[in-house]
C-alpha positions in Angstrom: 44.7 -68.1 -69.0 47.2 -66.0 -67.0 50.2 -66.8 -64.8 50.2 -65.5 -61.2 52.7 -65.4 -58.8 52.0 -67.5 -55.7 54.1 -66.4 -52.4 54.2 -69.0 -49.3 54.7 -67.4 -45.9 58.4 -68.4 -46.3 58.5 -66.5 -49.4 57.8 -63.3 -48.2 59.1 -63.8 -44.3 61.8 -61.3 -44.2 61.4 -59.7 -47.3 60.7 -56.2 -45.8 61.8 -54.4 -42.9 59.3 -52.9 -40.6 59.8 -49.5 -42.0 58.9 -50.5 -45.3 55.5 -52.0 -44.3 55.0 -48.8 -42.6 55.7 -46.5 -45.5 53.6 -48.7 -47.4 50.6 -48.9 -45.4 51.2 -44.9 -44.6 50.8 -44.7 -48.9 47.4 -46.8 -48.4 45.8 -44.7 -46.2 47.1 -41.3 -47.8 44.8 -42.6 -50.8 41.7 -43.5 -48.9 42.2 -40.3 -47.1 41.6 -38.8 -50.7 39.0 -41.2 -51.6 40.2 -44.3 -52.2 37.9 -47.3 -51.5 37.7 -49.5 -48.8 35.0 -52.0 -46.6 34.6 -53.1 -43.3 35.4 -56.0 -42.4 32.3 -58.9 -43.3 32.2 -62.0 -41.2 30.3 -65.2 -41.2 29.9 -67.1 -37.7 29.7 -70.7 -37.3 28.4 -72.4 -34.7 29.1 -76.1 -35.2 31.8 -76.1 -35.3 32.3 -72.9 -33.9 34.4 -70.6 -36.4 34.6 -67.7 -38.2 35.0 -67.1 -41.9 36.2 -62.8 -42.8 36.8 -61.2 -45.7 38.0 -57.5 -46.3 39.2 -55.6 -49.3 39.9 -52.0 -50.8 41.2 -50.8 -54.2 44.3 -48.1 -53.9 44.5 -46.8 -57.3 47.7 -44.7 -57.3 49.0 -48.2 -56.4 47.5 -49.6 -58.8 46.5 -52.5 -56.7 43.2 -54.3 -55.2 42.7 -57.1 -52.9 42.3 -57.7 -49.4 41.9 -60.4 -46.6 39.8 -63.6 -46.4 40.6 -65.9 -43.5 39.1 -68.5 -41.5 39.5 -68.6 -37.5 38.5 -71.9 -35.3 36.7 -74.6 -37.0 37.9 -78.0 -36.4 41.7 -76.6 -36.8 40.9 -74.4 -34.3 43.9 -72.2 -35.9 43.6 -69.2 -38.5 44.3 -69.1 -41.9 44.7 -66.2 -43.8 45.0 -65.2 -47.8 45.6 -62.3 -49.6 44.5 -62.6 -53.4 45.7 -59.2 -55.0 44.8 -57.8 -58.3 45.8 -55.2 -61.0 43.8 -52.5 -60.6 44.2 -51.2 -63.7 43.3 -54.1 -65.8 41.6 -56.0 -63.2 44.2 -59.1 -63.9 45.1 -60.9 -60.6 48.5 -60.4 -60.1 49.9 -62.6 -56.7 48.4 -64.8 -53.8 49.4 -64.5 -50.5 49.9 -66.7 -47.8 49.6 -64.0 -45.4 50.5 -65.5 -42.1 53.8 -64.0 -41.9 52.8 -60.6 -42.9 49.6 -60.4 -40.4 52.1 -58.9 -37.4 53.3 -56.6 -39.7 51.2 -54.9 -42.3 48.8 -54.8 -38.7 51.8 -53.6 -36.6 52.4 -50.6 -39.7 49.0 -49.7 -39.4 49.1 -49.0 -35.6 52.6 -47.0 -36.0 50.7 -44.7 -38.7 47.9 -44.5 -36.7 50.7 -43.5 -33.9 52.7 -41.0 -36.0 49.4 -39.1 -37.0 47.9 -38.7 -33.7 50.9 -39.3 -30.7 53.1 -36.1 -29.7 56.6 -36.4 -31.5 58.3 -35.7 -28.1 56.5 -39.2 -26.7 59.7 -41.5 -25.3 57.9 -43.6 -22.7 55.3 -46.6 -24.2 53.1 -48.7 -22.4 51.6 -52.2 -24.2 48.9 -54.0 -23.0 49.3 -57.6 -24.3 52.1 -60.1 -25.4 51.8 -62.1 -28.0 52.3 -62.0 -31.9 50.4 -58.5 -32.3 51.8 -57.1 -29.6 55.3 -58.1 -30.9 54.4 -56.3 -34.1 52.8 -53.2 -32.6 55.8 -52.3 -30.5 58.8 -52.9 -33.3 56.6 -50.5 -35.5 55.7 -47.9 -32.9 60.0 -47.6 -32.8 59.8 -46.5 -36.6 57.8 -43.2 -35.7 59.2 -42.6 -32.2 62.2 -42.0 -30.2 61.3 -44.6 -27.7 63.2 -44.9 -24.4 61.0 -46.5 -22.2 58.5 -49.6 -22.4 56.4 -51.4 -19.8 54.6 -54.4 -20.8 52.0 -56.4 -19.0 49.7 -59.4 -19.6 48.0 -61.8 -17.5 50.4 -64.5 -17.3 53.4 -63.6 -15.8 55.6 -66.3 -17.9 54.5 -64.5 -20.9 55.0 -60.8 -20.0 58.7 -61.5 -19.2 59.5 -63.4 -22.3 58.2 -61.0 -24.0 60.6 -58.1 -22.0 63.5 -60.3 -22.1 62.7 -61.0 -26.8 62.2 -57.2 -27.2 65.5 -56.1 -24.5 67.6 -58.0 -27.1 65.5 -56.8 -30.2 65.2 -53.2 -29.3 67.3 -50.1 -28.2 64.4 -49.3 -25.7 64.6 -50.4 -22.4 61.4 -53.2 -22.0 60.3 -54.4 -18.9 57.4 -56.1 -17.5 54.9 -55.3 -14.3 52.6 -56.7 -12.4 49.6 -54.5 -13.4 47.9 -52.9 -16.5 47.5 -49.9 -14.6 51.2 -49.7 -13.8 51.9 -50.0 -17.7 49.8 -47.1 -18.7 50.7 -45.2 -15.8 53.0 -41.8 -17.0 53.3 -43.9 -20.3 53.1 -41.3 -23.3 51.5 -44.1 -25.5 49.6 -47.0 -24.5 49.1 -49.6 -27.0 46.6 -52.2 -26.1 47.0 -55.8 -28.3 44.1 -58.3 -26.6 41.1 -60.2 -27.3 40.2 -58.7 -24.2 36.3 -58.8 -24.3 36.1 -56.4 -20.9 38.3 -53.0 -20.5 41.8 -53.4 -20.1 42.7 -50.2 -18.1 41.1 -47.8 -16.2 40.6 -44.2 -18.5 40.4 -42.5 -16.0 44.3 -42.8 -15.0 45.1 -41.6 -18.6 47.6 -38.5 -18.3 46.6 -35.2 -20.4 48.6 -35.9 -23.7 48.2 -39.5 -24.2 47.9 -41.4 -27.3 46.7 -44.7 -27.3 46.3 -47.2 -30.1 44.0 -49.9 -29.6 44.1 -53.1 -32.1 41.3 -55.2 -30.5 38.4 -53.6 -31.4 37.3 -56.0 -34.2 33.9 -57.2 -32.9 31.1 -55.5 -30.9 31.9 -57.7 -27.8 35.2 -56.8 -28.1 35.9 -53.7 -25.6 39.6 -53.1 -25.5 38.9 -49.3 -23.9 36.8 -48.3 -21.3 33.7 -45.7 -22.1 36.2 -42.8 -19.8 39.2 -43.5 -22.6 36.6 -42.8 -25.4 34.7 -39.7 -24.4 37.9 -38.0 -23.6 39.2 -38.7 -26.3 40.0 -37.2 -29.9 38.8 -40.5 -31.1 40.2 -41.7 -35.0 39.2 -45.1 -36.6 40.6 -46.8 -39.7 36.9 -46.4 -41.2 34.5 -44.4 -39.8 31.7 -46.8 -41.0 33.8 -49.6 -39.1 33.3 -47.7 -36.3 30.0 -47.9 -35.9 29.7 -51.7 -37.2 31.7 -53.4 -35.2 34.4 -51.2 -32.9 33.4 -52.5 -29.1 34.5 -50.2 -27.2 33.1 -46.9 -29.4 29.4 -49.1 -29.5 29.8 -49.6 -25.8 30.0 -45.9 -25.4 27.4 -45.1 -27.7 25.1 -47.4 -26.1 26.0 -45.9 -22.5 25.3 -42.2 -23.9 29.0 -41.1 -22.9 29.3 -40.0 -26.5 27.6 -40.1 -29.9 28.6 -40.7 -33.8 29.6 -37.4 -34.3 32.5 -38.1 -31.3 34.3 -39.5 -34.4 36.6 -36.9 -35.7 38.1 -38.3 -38.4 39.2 -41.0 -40.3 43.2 -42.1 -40.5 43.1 -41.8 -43.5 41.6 -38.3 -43.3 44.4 -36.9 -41.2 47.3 -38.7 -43.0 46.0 -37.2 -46.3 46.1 -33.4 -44.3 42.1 -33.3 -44.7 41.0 -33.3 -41.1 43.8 -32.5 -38.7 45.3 -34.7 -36.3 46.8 -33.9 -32.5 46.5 -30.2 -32.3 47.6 -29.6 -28.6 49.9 -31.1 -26.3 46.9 -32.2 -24.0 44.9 -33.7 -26.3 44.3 -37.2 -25.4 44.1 -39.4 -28.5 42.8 -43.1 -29.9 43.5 -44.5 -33.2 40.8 -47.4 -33.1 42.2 -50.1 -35.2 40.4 -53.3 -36.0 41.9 -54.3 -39.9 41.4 -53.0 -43.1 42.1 -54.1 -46.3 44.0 -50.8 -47.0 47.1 -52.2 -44.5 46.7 -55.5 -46.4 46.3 -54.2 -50.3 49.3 -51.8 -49.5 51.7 -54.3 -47.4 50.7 -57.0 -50.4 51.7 -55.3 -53.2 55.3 -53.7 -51.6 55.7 -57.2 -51.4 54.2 -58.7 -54.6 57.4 -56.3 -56.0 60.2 -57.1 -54.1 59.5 -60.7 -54.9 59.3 -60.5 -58.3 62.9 -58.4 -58.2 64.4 -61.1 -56.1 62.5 -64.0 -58.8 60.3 -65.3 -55.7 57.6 -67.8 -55.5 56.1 -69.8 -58.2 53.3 -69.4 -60.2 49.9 -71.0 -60.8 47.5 -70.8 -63.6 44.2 -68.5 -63.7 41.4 -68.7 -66.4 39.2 -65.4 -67.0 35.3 -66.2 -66.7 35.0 -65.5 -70.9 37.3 -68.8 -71.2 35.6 -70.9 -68.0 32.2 -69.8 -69.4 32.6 -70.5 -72.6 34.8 -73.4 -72.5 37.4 -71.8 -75.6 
């Protein structure tokens, strides 16, 4: 029998600023970069009643930490739910569960800004976002960690929601926010274009891209999901968070496979790669670039163990008891 902490979404709501999560899920993907391992993304479908159940996990061992995601979407709830069982990796003890809903916005929104700080030019000040709800929230307060932002043009289908959302990030941010009418007046002359949708059909046109564009796209979690358009991909230096996620479940990457405008060896590199210097990242001024972003278990492992810590400093949570299989097998 061992003690482990549990931590509710209250628990760890405000426990870490955004440049923490990003540091820490900058660490995760240094150690996959050298080798570290990590899994797509596995997902059962449900029909009746329609839902999803995913699960997702990596081991960073200079961490010492192991975990990942499992979470249910739809069902009867028709909500998500989303836990984060971490383990020592060391000893292979479990260590804390997670409520993760709190941290979802934010170990995801780290990811993106790494993803961003690897791949965008440092002199990028003018940021477009595609999207407004709670990833969107997330993507943008990171991408400010990595980047002198000035400028940011938001749009989303509803008009209501596009203009909260520029009014909540005026007061939040230093950067000016606004929102228009169009996607294609977001992305145009924006130096970063971050696109946060379940969008199953392109949001923007590639083709309108300037010459030294980054964009990061977080939908791109599902072969039906297709975020970017075939133009963004094959002109693009294109980076995943796992090059075998790429080719498993990335939409808009399968799309272009499937249309011929590019094939597997299109993918340069993993994040991971380039944050660990193995493959390099932006390497002119024109390069346009994607970080293709559809959730690992390395931004969850490293956000859940940063933290795991700073709750056991500040004597957080409570705990819960686990048996190991010799005792529940044997009954001693």
């Amino acid at each position: 029998m061992t003690e482990t902490l549990f931590l509710t979404s209250d628990d760890v709501a405000g426990l870490a600023g955004m440049d923490e999560f990003v540091d820490a899920v900058r660490d995760g993907y240094r150690q996959r970069g050298t080798g570290a391992p990590a899994k797509p993304r596995t997902t059962l479908v449900n029909d009746e009643p329609a839902g999803m159940l995913t699960g997702y996990s990596a081991i960073l061992p200079e961490t010492g930490a192991m975990g990942g995601y499992m979470y249910s979407a739809g069902f009867g709830a028709g909500d998500a739910w989303f836990m984060t069982p971490l383990f020592d990796a060391e000893s292979g003890q479990p260590l804390a569960l997670i409520d993760g809903a709190s941290m979802n916005p934010f170990k995801t929104g780290a990811a993106g800004a790494v993803g961003l700080d690897a791949l965008a030019r440092e002199d990028a000040t003018s940021l477009a976002i595609i999207g407004s709800g709670a990833q969107a929230r997330g993507q943008l307060k990171a991408a400010v960690t990595v980047r002198d932002i000035e400028t940011v043009s938001v749009f989303s289908p509803t008009k209501e929601s596009r203009e909260s959302f520029a009014a909540e990030m005026n007061e939040a941010l230093s950067a000016s926010v606004a929102a228009v009418a169009s996607s294609a007046a977001a992305v145009e002359d924006a130096d970063i274009v971050i696109t946060a949708t379940t969008a199953s059909e392109p949001v923007f046109d590639g083709d309108i891209l300037e010459d030294g564009t980054h964009v990061t796209a977080m939908g791109q979690y599902h072969p039906e999901k297709s975020e970017l358009d075939e133009t963004t991909i094959e002109r693009s230096k294109y980076v995943p968070d796992l090059r075998e996620r790429a080719t498993q479940d990335a939409g808009s990457f399968l799309a272009a496979l499937e249309s011929g405008a590019v094939d597997e060896d299109h993918i340069h590199a993993e994040l991971g790669e380039v944050v660990a210097g193995e493959k390099p990242g932006r390497e002119s001024e024109d390069e346009i670039t994607v970080f293709d972003s559809g959730g690992t278990g390395i931004e969850t492992v490293a956000s859940a163990y940063m933290l795991y810590e700073k709750a056991t400093a500040e004597e957080l949570g409570s705990t819960i008891s686990l048996s190991p299989a010799s005792e529940a097998l044997t009954g001693e």
